[in-house]
Each structure stands twice: as structure tokens, then as C-alpha cells.
N, C-alpha and C positions, 0 to 999 in steps of 0.2 A: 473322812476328816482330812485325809489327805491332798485332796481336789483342794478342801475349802485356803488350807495351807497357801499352795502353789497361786490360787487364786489372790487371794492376800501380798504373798510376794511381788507376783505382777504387779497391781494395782500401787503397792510403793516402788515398784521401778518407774511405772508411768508417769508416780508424782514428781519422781526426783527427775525423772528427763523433762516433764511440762516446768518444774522450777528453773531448772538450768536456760533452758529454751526460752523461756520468760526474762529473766535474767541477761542474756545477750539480747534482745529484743530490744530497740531504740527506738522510741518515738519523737519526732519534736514539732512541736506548737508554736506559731504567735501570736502577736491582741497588737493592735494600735498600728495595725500595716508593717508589722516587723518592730516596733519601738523595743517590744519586751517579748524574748522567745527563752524556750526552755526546752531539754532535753532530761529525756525519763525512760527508765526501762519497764520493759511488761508487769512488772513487779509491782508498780507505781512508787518508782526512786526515782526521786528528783537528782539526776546527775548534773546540770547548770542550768544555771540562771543568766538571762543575761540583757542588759537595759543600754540601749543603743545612748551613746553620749548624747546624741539630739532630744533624747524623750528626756533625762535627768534635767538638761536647760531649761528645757521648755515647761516643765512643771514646775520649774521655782520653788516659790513655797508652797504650791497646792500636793499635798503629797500624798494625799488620796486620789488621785488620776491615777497617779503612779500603781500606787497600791490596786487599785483595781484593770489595769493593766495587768499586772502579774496573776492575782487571783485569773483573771480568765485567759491567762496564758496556761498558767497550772493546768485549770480544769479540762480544758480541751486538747494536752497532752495527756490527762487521766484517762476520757473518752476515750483516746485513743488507743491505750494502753487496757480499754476494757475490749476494744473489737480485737485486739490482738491476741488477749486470753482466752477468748470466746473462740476466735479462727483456730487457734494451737488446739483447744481441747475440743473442737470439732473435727479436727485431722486428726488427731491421735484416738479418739473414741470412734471413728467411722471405720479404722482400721481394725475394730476387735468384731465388727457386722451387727451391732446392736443394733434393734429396730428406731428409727428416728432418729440416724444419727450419718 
């Protein structure tokens, strides 16, 4: 019972260093050749946003460009912020020698 303990403990150190680890983890994305970039951590926080003055002019009243500018700036810092969770808990699990890992 005592194993199962110790094993338990591990496993929330793990988490709390893959959270931390994820947490300083920055990714950033942009859509429209750089119009609209964002920056997010492994977590998937959105720490900025950001719409280059040219893309705001340039979309006038169409503010759905805009809008989907962002939406796929987002998403493809989330992607990225998925390979990054993926890589952290592939390093940290390869180091306990489970098979497949």
C-alpha cells in the first residue's frame, strides 16, 4: 500500500512540473502574412493579441476578414501549444522507461 502511495505522490509532482513547464511555454502564431499574431502559453492562454494597423484599415467595414483572421491565428497557436504538451509529456514520461514511450 505503501508503493501504491509513493507512486501517487510521483505522479502529482509530475503534474505539477508538466503544469508549471506548460505555463512558461510560449507559443506564437500568425493568419493574414503577419496582419493578426497572438501569443499563448502551453496551457492554451491567450497572453496577446495583436492586429497590425494595416489589417484594421484595410478591413474597413468588412469585420468579418478581421474576425477570421484572428480565429485562425488563435487556432494555430492552440496546435501549437498541442505539439508542445505532447513533446513535455513525451520527455517526462520517457524518463520513468514505460514501454512506448
Amino acid at each position: 500500500m505503501n508503493k501504491m502511495g509513493e507512486m501517487l505522490a510521483q505522479a502529482q509532482e509530475m503534474q505539477q512540473a508538466m503544469d508549471l513547464r506548460l505555463s512558461q511555454t510560449i507559443v506564437e502564431a500568425d493568419s493574414g502574412g503577419g496582419a493578426v499574431s497572438v501569443r499563448m502559453n502551453g496551457k492554451k492562454e491567450l497572453l496577446s493579441l495583436t492586429i497590425a494597423p494595416s489589417a484594421a484599415a484595410s478591413a474597413g467595414g468588412d469585420i468579418s476578414l478581421l474576425e477570421d483572421l484572428i480565429v485562425a491565428a488563435v487556432n494555430a497557436a492552440a496546435r501549437k501549444a498541442d505539439e508542445a504538451q505532447n513533446s513535455n509529456a513525451t520527455n517526462m514520461l520517457g524518463g520513468l522507461g514505460l514501454p512506448g514511450f
